[in-house]
N, C-alpha and C positions, 0 to 999 in steps of 0.2 A: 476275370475270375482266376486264370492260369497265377497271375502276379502275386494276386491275394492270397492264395495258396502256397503258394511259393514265400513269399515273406512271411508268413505266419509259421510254417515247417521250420524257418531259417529261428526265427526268433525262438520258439520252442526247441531247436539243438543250441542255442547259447545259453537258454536255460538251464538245460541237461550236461551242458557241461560244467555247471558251478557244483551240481550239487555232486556231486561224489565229493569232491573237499571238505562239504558238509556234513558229508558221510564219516568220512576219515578221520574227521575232527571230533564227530562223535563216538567214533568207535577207541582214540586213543586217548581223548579226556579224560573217559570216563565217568563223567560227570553232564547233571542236565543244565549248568549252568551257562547261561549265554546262550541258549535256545529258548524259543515262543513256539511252544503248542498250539498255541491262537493261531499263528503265523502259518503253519504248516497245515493245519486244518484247514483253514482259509485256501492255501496252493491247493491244495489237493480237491476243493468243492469246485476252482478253479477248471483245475484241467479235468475233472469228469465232467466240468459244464459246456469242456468246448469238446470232450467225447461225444454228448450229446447232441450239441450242433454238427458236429460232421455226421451222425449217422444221419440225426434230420433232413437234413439238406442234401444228403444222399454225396456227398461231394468225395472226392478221387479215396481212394482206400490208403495211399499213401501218410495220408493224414493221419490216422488212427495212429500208425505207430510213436509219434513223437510224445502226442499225449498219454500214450500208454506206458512209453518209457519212462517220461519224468512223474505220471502218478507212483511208480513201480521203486522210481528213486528217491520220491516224499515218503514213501508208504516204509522203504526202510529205515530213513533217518526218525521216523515214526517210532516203529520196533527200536531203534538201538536208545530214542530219548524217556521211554518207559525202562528198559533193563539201564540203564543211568540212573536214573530215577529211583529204582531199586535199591542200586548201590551206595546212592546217596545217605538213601535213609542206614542203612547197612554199614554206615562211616558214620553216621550221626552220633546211633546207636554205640557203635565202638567206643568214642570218642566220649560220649556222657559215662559210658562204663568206667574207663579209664581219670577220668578227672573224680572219679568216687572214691 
């Protein structure tokens, strides 16, 4: 059980460390394109699914954190792909003004 834990922790920090790139990617775009809302909702049903298996299973406390981390890391590339999203339209809008 110690392993299983252990490799599950490990796999969940190589997770966590893609996504700030993800992050950054979308904070300097600016734009929601080349992201899946599907995709992210999907991660994020993910890691509260395995929240929910380590409380279940009562297993080391250590656990919690990695999945709290990377929901905590979806949950703002989340936020920054709705204010993109925003923007988008806000460049649409400009843009149809302009060709008037």
């Amino acid at each position: 059980m110690f392993w299983d834990n252990l490799l599950e922790t490990a796999m969940l920090i190589c997770f966590a460390a893609a996504w700030p790139a993800s992050i950054y990617k979308s904070w300097v775009s600016r734009t929601r394109k080349g992201k899946s809302l599907a995709f992210m909702l999907v991660v994020i049903l993910g890691y509260i699914l395995g929240m929910i298996k380590v409380a279940r299973h009562n297993i080391l406390g250590f656990m919690m954190l990695p999945y709290s981390i990377n929901t905590l890391l979806v949950i703002c590339d989340l936020v920054l792909y709705y204010r993109n999203y925003r923007l988008d339209i806000e460049r649409d809008k400009l843009r149809a003004n302009n060709q008037e």
